[in-house]
C-alpha positions in Angstrom: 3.0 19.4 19.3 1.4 16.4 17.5 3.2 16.2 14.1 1.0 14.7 11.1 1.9 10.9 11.4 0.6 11.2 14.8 -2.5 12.6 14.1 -3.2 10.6 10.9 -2.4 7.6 14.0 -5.1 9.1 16.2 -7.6 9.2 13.6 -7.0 5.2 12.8 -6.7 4.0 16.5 -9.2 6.0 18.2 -10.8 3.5 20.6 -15.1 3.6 20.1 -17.7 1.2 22.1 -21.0 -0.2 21.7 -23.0 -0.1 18.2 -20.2 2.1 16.6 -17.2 -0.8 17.6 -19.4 -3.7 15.9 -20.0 -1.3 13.1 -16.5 -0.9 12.9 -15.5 -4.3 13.2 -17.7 -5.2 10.4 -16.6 -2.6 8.5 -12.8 -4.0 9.0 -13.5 -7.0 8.0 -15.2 -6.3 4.9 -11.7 -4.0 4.0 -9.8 -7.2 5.1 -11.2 -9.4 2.7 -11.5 -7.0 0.2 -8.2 -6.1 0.3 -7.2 -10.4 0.1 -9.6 -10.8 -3.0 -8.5 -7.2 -5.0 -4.9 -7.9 -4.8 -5.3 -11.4 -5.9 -7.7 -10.4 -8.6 -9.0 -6.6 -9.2 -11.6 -7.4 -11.6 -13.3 -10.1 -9.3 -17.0 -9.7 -8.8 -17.9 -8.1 -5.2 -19.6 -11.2 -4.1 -16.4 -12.7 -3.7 -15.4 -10.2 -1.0 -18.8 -11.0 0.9 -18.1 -14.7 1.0 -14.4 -14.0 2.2 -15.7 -11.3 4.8 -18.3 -14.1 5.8 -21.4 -11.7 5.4 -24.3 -11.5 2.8 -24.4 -10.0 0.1 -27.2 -7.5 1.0 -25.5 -6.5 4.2 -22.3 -5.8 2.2 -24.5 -3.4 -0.3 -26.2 -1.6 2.8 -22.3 -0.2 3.2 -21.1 -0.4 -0.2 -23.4 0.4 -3.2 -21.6 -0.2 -5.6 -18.3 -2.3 -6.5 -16.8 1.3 -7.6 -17.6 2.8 -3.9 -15.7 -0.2 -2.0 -12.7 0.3 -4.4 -12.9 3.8 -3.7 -13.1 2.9 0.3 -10.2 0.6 -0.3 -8.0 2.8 -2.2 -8.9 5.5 0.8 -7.8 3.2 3.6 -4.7 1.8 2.0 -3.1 5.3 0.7 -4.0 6.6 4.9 -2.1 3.5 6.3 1.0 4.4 3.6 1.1 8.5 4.2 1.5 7.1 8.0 4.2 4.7 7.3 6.0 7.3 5.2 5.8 10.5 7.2 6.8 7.9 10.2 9.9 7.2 8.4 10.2 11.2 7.4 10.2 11.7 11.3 12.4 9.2 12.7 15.6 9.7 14.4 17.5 6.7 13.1 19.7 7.1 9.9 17.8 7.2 6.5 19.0 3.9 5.5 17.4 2.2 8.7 14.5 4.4 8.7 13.8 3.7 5.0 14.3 -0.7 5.3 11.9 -0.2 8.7 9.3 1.5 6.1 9.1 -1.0 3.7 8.9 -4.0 6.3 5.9 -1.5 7.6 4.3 -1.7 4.3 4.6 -4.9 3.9 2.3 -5.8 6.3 0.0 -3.4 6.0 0.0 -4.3 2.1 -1.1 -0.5 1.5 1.3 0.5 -1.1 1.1 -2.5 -3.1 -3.2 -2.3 -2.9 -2.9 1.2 -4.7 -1.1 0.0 -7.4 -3.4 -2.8 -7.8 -6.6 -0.9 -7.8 -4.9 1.9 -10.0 -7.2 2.6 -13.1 -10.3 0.1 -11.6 -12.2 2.9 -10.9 -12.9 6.8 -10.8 -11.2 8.5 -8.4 -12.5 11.5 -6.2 -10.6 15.2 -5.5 -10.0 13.5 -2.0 -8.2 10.3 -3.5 -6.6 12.3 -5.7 -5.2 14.4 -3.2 -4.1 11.9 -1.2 -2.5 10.0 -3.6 -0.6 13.1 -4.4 0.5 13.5 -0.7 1.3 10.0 -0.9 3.6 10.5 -3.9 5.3 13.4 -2.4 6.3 11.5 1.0 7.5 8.9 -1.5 10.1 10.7 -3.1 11.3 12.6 -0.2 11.9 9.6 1.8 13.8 8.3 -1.7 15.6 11.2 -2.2 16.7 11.4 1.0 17.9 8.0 1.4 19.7 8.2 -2.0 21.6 11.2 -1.0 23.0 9.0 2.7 24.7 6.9 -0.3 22.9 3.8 0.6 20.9 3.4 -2.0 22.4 2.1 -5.4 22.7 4.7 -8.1 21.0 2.7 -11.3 17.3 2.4 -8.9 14.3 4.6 -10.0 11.9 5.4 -7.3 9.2 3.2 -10.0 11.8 0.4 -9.5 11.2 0.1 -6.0 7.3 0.9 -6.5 7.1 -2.5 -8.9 9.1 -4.4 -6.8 7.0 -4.2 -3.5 4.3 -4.9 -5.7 5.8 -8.4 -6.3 6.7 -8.9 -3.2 3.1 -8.4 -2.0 1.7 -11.2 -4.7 3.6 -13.6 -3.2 2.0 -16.6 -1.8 1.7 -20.2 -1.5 -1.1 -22.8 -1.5 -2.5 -23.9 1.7 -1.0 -20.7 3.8 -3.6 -18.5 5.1 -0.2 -15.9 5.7 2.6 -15.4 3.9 3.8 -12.4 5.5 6.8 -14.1 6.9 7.9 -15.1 3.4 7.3 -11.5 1.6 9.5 -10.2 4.7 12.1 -12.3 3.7 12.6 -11.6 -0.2 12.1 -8.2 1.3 15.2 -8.6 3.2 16.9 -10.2 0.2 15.7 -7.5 -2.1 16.6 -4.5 0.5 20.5 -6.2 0.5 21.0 -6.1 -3.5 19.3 -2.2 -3.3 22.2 -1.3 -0.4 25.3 0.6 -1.4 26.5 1.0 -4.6 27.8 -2.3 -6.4 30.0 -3.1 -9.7 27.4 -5.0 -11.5 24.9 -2.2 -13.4 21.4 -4.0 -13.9 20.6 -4.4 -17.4 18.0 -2.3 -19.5 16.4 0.9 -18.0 14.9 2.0 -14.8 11.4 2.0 -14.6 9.8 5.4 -14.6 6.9 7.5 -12.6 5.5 8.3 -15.8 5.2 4.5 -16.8 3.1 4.6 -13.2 0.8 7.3 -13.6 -0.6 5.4 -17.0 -2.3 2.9 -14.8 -4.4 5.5 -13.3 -6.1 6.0 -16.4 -9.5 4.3 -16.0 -9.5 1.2 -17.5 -12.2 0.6 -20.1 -14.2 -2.5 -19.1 
């Protein structure tokens, strides 16, 4: 019996041919670069993404309309890629600690977590965002919950802590590198060992909250 990860696999990799592939491929492409110019920049004009994506402007409207309908495309495709790399990480046999470090090196290169966050408030979300935002959410904290109950995750870490701090991770980068994927799996690495266990040293101020979160889904007035 196919559990949900696989299906919502199925539905991302299904293999298609002829006219459909090339519109697919297109339509890849354009997400790749818009993806590269929103996280950089969420207010930057559209046009930058068709010069990135190396088509015209025109041909980029004929998919997208409007700014607001390739955020809302965006936002779709990156909160899809995360509810896999979380219910993957729900359904793994290894111990929660692994399964939860192996789920975060995941999301780092499919930058999908971070992208949400970036996007959050840019535009009007539909019932379907929303609701899958909200399964995203829930996968979220049961994957945190459970690895803070193993007693591998330090005590004074909010579930918005972590949320921030992928964020950062994801805006780093360097001039002249087309990928710095290598780099943000490194500090992720860094980051995961000061998260591990519980330590002496208590962090300083408080933890982040989800509440702090949720503000930035407020549309932003322009």
């Amino acid at each position: 019996m196919l559990c949900s990860s696989d299906i919502l696999r199925a539905v991302i990799d299904t293999p298609l041919s002829g006219r459909r592939a090339e519109a697919e491929r297109n339509h890849r492409r354009i997400l790749d670069a818009a993806r590269e110019v929103f996280l950089a920049d969420p207010e930057a004009p559209i046009s930058d993404v068709a010069t990135r994506a190396g088509v015209g402007i025109s041909a980029l409207y004929r998919r997208y309309a409007s700014k607001e309908q390739l955020l809302r495309a965006l936002a779709s495709d990156g909160l899809t890629r995360y509810i896999v790399d979380l219910q993957a990480a729900l359904d793994s046999d290894a111990d929660p600690w692994t399964s939860y470090v192996e789920c975060l090196h995941r999301v780092i290169d499919g930058r999908s977590q971070a992208l949400a966050q970036r996007l959050a408030g840019t535009f009007t979300p539909t019932p379907e965002l929303t609701a899958l935002a909200e399964r995203a959410a829930h996968l979220e904290h049961l994957l945190f919950r459970r690895t803070r109950r193993s007693g591998d995750l330090r005590e004074d870490v909010s579930e918005a802590d972590i949320t921030l701090l992928m964020e950062a991770l994801m805006l780093v980068k360097l001039p002249g590198r087309d990928d710095d994927t290598s780099l943000r799996h490194r500090y992720l690495a860094l980051m995961l060992q000061a998260l591990h266990n519980p330590v002496e040293a208590k962090l300083p101020g408080p933890a982040a909250k989800q509440a702090d979160l949720a503000v930035r889904w407020r549309t932003r007035t322009r």
